[in-house]
C-alpha positions as CSV (number, residue, x, y, z in Angstrom):
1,X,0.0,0.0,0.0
2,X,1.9,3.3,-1.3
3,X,-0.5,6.4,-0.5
4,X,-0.8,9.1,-3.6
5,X,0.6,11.9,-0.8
6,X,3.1,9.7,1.2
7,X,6.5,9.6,0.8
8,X,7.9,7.7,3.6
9,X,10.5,5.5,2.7
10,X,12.6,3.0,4.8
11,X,15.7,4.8,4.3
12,X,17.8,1.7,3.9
13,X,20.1,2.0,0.8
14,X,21.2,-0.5,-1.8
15,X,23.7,-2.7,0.3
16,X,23.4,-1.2,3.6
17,X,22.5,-3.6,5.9
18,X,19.1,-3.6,8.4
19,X,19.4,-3.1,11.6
20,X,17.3,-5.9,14.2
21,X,14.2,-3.5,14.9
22,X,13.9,-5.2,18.3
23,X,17.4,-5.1,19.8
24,X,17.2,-0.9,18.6
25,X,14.3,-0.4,20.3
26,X,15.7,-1.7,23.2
27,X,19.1,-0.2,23.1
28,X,17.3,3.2,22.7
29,X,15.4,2.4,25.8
30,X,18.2,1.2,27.9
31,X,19.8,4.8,27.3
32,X,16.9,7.0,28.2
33,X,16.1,4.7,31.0
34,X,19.9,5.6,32.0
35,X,18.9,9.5,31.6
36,X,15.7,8.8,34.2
37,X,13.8,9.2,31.0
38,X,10.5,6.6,30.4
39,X,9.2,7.8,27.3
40,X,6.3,6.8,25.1
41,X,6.9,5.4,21.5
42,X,5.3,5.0,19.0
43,X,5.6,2.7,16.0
44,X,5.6,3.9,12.5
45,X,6.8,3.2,8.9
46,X,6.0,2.2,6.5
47,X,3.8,0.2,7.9
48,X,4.7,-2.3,10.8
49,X,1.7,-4.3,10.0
50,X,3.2,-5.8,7.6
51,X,5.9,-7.2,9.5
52,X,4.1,-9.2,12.4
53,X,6.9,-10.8,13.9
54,X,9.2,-8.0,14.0
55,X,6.1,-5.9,15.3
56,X,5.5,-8.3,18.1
57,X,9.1,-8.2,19.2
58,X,9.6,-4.4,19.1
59,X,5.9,-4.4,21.7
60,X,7.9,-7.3,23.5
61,X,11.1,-5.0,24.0
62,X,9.0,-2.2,24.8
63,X,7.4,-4.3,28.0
64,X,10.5,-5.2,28.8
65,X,11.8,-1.8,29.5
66,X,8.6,-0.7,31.2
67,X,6.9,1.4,28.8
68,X,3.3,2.3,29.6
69,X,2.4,4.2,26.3
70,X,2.5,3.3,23.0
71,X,0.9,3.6,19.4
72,X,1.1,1.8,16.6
73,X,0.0,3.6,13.8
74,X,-1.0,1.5,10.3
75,X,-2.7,2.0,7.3
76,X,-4.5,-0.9,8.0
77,X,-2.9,-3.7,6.0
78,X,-2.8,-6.4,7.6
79,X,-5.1,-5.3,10.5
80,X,-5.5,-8.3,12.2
81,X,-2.0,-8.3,13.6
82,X,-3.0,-6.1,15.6
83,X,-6.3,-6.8,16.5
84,X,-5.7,-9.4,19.6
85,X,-3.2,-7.0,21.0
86,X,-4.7,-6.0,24.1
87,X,-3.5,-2.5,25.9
88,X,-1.8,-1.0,23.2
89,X,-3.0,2.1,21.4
90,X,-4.3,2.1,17.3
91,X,-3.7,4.4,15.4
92,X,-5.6,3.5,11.9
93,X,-5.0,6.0,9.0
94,X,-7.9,5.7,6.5
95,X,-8.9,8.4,4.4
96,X,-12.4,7.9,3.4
97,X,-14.9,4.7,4.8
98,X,-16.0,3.5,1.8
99,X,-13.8,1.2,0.5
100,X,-13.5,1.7,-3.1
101,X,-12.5,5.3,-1.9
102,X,-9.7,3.8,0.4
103,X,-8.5,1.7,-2.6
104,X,-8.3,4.3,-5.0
105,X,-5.5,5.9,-2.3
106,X,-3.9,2.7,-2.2
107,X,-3.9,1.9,-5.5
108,X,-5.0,-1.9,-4.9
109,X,-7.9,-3.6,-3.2
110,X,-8.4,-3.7,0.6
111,X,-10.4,-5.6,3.0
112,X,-13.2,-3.7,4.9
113,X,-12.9,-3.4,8.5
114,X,-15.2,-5.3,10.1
115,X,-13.1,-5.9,13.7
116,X,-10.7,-3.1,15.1
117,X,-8.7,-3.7,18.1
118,X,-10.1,-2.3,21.1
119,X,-8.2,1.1,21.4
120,X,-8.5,2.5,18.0
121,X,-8.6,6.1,17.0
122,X,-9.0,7.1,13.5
123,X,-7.0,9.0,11.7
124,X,-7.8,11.2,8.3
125,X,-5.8,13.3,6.5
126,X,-8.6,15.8,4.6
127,X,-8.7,15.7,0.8
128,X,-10.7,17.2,-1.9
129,X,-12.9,13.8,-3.1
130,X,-12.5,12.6,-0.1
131,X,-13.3,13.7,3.8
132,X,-13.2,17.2,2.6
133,X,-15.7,18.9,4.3
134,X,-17.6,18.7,7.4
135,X,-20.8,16.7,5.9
136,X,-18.2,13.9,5.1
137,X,-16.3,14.3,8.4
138,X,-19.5,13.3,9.9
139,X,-20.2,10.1,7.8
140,X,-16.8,9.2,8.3
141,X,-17.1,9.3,12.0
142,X,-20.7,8.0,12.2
143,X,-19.0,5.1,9.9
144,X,-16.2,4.3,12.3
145,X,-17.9,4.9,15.9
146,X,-20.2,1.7,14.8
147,X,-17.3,-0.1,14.5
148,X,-16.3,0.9,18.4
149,X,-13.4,3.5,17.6
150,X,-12.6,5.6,20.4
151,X,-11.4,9.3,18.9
152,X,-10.6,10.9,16.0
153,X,-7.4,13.0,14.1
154,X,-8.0,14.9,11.4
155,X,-5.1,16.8,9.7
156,X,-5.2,19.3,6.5
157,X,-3.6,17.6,2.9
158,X,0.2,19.5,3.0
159,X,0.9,20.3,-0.5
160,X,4.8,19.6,-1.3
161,X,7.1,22.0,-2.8
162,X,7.7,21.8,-6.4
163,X,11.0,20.9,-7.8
164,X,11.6,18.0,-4.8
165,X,11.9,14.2,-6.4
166,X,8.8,13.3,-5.4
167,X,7.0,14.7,-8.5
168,X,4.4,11.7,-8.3
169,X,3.2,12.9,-5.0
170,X,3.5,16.7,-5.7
171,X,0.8,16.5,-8.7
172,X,-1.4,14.0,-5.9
173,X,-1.2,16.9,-2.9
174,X,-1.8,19.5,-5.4
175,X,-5.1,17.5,-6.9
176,X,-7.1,16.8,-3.2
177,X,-5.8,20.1,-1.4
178,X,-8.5,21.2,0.8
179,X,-8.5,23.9,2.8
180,X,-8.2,22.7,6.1
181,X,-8.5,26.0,8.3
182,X,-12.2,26.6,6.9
183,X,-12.7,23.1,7.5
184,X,-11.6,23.9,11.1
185,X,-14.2,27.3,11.2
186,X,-16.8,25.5,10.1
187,X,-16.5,22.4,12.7
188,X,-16.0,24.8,15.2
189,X,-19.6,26.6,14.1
190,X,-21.2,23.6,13.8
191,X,-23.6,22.6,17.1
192,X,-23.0,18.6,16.4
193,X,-19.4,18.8,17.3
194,X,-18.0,19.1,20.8
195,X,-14.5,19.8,22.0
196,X,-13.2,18.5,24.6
197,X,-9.5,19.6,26.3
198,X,-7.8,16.3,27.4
């Protein structure tokens, strides 16, 4: 799954050899543990989903140093690595809650969601098409609370500069820009929505 705007990449060059995911977690902790430091991490990628057994030994390292918080965030993938995971915060990026709308930002077919694990927030980045105002934002949500979600992020589309390599994903941010400060006004007018301060 390669999102039209992402350009993550694993930063591992041609002949440069992978560090074990597991015993660098660990190391890092070991040396903000030594600093009185207990932070809270959160995994990332790509997409650690599809990577379950190197997932489940980075959460395994993590316990082992005492770590109370931490996310993993995935595109949903391969969701169901995740899904028996029990105290450990979801944080599922999906752009739209139809599925046809997901696949045509993935580029290939997905499964629907039909079981989430049990801390899950939701996270959409707004796009013209898309979630793009706030009549979608409220499908989206009314969508994903049936399915037992706990919270939602939304975040404006960030156009990328032109003349960086990523001309792909320039054209993409520059097709589904929204503009996500009115977005913000008009949520913040809008009686359905509450704010809460956490």
């Amino acid at each position: 799954y390669r999102c039209g705007f992402c350009i993550e990449n694993d930063g591992i060059t041609a002949g440069e050899k992978e560090q074990n995911p597991a015993a660098l977690t660990s190391e890092i902790l070991r040396q903000y543990r030594e600093q009185g430091v207990l932070p809270g991490v959160s995994i990332t990628g790509g997409e650690p989903t599809l990577f379950p057994d190197r997932l489940r030994d980075v959460l395994a390292a993590t316990k082992q140093h005492g770590i109370q918080r931490v996310n993993i965030n995935t595109n949903g993938t391969n969701l169901q690595c995740v899904a028996d995971l029990d105290g450990y915060m979801v944080n599922l990026s999906r752009q739209h809650y139809q599925r046809n709308k997901i696949e045509s930002i993935f580029g290939k077919k997905c499964d629907d969601i039909l079981l989430l694990p049990s801390r899950t927030v939701m996270q959409c980045v707004l796009m013209r098409g898309f979630v793009d105002g706030v009549d979608s934002m409220k499908k989206y949500m009314d969508h994903f609370l049936s399915l037992g979600v706990i919270g939602f992020s939304f975040r404006g589309l960030t156009r990328l500069d032109a003349g960086k390599e990523y001309s792909n994903e320039i054209d993409w941010t520059a097709a589904h820009e929204t503009d996500a400060f009115a977005i913000s006004n008009a949520v913040a007018d809008d009686p359905d929505f509450q704010f809460v301060q956490q």
